[in-house]
C-alpha positions in Angstrom: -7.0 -9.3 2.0 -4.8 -10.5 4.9 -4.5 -14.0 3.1 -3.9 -12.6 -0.4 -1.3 -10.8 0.8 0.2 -13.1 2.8 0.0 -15.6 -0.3 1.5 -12.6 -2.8 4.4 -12.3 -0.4 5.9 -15.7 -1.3 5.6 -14.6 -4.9 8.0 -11.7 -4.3 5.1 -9.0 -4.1 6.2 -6.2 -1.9 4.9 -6.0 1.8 2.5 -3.2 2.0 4.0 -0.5 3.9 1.7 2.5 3.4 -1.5 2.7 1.3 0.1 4.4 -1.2 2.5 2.5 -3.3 5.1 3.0 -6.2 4.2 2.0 -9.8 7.3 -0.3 -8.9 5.7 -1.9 -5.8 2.2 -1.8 -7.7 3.6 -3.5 -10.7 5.4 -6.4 -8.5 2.7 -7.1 -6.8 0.7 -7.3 -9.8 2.7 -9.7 -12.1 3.3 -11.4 -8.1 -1.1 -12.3 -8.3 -1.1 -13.1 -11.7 1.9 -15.8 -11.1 -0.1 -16.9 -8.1 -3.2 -17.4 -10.6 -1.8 -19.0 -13.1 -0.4 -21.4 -10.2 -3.4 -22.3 -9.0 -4.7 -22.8 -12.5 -2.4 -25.2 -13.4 -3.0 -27.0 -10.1 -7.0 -27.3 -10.7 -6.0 -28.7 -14.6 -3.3 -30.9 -13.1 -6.4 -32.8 -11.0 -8.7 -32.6 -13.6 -10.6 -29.8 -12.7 -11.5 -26.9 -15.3 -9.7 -24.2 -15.0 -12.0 -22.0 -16.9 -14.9 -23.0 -14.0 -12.7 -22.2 -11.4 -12.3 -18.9 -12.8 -16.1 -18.6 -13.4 -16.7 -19.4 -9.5 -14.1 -17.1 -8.4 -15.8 -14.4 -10.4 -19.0 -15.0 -9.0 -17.6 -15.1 -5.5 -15.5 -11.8 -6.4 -18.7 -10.5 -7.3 -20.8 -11.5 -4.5 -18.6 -10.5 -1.7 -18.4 -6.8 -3.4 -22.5 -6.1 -2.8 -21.6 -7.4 1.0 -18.8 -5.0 1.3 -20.4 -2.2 -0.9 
């Protein structure tokens, strides 16, 4: 989490202050990930990789990483 939002923070999301956010803060930092994902899309695509497989393996890993934390 500490990365991600240290990433989302150079794409104008909000700093978390308190747990509880405003639909405001919650909506910039929203369309904030979703810039950074299409970023890093484009990046794999612009070295030939597939971006559809990264997305795939980030899924997985998403996925994976939730039964360790559940």
């Amino acid at each position: 989490m500490a990365r991600a939002e240290a990433l989302l923070t150079l794409y104008g999301a909000p700093l978390p202050h308190t747990v509880a956010l405003s639909r405001l803060d919650r909506a910039a930092g929203e369309e904030a990930a979703i810039g950074l994902i299409a970023d890093v899309l484009h990046w794999f695509q612009a070295r030939g990789g597939d971006p559809d497989m990264a997305l795939d393996c980030a899924q997985s890993r998403f996925e994976a990483q939730q039964g360790v934390s559940a």
